[in-house]
C-alpha angles and dihedrals in degrees: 000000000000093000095047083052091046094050086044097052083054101056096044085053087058096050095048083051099054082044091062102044094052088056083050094049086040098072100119082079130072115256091244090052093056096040077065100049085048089044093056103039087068103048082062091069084027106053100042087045087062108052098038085056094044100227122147103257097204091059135195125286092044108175088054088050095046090050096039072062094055113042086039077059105054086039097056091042091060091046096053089045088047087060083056087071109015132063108255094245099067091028084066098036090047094052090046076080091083093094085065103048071043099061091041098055084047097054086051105043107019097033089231104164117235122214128249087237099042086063079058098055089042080053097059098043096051090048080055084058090043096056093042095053095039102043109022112092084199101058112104119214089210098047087038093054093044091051099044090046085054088055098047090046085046088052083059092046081062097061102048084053092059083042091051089048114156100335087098143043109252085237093051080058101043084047096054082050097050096045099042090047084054100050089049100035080050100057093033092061097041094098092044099039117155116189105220124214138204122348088355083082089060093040089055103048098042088068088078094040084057089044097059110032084055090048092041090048091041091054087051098051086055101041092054099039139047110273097238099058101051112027087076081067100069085074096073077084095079089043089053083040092058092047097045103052092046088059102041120014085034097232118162128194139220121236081252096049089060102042090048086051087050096052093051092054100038082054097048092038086052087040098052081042104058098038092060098044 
């Protein structure tokens, strides 16, 4: 079972990757426009999901449903706006600092106790932030402030998950996000619309396709192996990221780029390691 969860993290890094890079190569179009391609692309898996398998789609605990959409939708806007400005690369490791802003959010509202070691580890990933954004020339303030907004949003997503528990099925959950994040992406993008052609149509859609199936391979690997052993795998993300955008978005990196990335990721993997001892 381990192997099989290690196999499936993989390949929803890679997804999220590919995800990323599309919304990179997609630039010609306006971000609302593709938060509602994205959007799309996955109702297509969330929505027959839910009525093969018979289960209500508008869910239980409504009003946190309907607010998990709309703040995962401010939060992947912002993302997606962040890649605009930023290398693929630090826009990604940048956001990986949610589960802080997370815990955070948990030791205030919902009086979770945090670990001496865990500040530690916060510590070290911020300080991963802090060198990016003081000795980095790349690094872009505007880009820097969208994506750590999103992280910060995506930390509160968080919390109305663990609000929402068990009351509803995580697909109820996933298809409140992606509708919501259409109708809005959708009126959002109507002023700025731009009609694709071609291969752009594919382009377009299959960011959903990426979306879910990372989400949906992510949730497996979980849900057959011990959490510990497999959520520092998510990280591989930002290692396919990095390739990916070498090769083909042709992003390079400064030695400080790479340590400050390195930091951020050392700090979220200890962290996830030491909650779950």
């Amino acid at each position: 079972m381990r192997k099989k969860a290690i196999i499936l993290m993989i390949i929803s890094a890679l997804a999220f990757a590919l995800l990323n890079a599309f919304v990179k190569k997609l630039d010609q179009f306006n971000v609302y426009q593709i938060v509602f391609f994205r959007s799309l692309g996955s109702l297509i898996f969330t929505l027959p999901f839910l009525i093969s398998n018979k289960i209500p789609m508008f869910g239980n605990k409504k009003l946190l449903l309907i607010s998990r959409g709309v703040i995962g939708f401010i939060a992947m806007t912002l993302f997606f706006m962040s890649l605009k400005y930023l290398s693929m690369g630090t826009a990604v490791s940048i956001r990986y600092v949610s589960p802080i802003f997370a815990a955070l959010f948990a030791f205030i509202l919902l009086r979770e106790k945090i670990k001496y070691l865990q500040w530690i580890c916060f510590a070290i990933a911020f300080s991963g932030v802090l060198l990016l954004k003081g000795f980095d020339s790349q690094i872009n303030n505007q880009g820097l402030v969208y994506v750590i907004t999103s992280a910060f949003f995506t930390g509160l997503v968080f919390i109305i998950i663990r609000k929402i528990g068990k009351a509803d099925h995580p697909i109820v959950i996933v298809n409140y996000f992606m509708i919501i994040s259409a109708v809005l992406g959708g009126v959002l993008s109507i002023n700025e619309w731009v009609n694709p052609s071609g291969v752009e149509w594919l382009s377009l859609l299959s960011l959903g396709v990426f979306g879910y199936f990372g989400q949906y391979y992510m949730t497996k690997a979980i849900q057959i192996s011990e959490i510990n052993q497999v959520a520092p795998l998510k990280y591989i993300e930002v290692i396919f990221t990095l390739i990916i955008g070498a090769i083909w978005v042709n992003e390079t990196y400064t030695i400080i780029s790479l340590l400050g990335i390195t930091l951020i990721i050392s700090g979220l993997t200890l962290n996830i390691i030491i909650k779950n001892r």
